[in-house]
C-alpha angles and dihedrals in degrees: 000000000000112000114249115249132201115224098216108203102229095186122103104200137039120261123223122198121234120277110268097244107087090229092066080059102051123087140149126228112202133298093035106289107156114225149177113231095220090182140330144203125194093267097038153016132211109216134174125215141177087221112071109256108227114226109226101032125127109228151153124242111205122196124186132010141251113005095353108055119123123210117207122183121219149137125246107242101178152359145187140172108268101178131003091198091085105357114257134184121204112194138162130246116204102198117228087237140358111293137201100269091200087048095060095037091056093251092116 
């Protein structure tokens, strides 16, 4: 008989998927690096991009256009290759201080 083991949730804070609307998914990182939000939580966002996200930069994350965009500060803390057909990156955005999660999933 197999032993019995305990999944330990390491996160601290709860995720939220991206808005439905793809809209509420897409976003740009300076310096114009189109990405997907794939969740976020109020310290941090998981994006995907076609373009290799580099761990250890300072950047800005921008949703939405015109009068609604919103602007959040980070830094990439990690990346990896999520898919090779086509190539996908899968990185990590720490954000500088706490956000509105509904605001960046579209909710608010």
């Amino acid at each position: 008989m197999a032993p019995v083991t305990t999944v330990i949730e390491r996160r601290r804070e709860v995720r939220h998927a991206a808005g439905p609307e793809p809209r509420h998914r897409r976003a740009l990182l300076r310096p114009g690096v189109p990405v997907t939000l794939v969740n976020v939580s109020t310290r941090a966002a998981l994006l995907e991009s076609c373009i290799r996200l580099r761990p250890g930069v300072h950047t800005e994350m921008q949703l939405g256009s015109g009068h609604s965009r919103i602007c959040v500060r980070g830094t990439l803390d990690r990346c990896h290759v999520a898919a090779l057909q086509p190539l996908t990156y899968r990185g990590v955005l720490l954000f500088e201080s706490a956000v509105d999660v509904d605001r960046l999933v579209g909710k608010g």
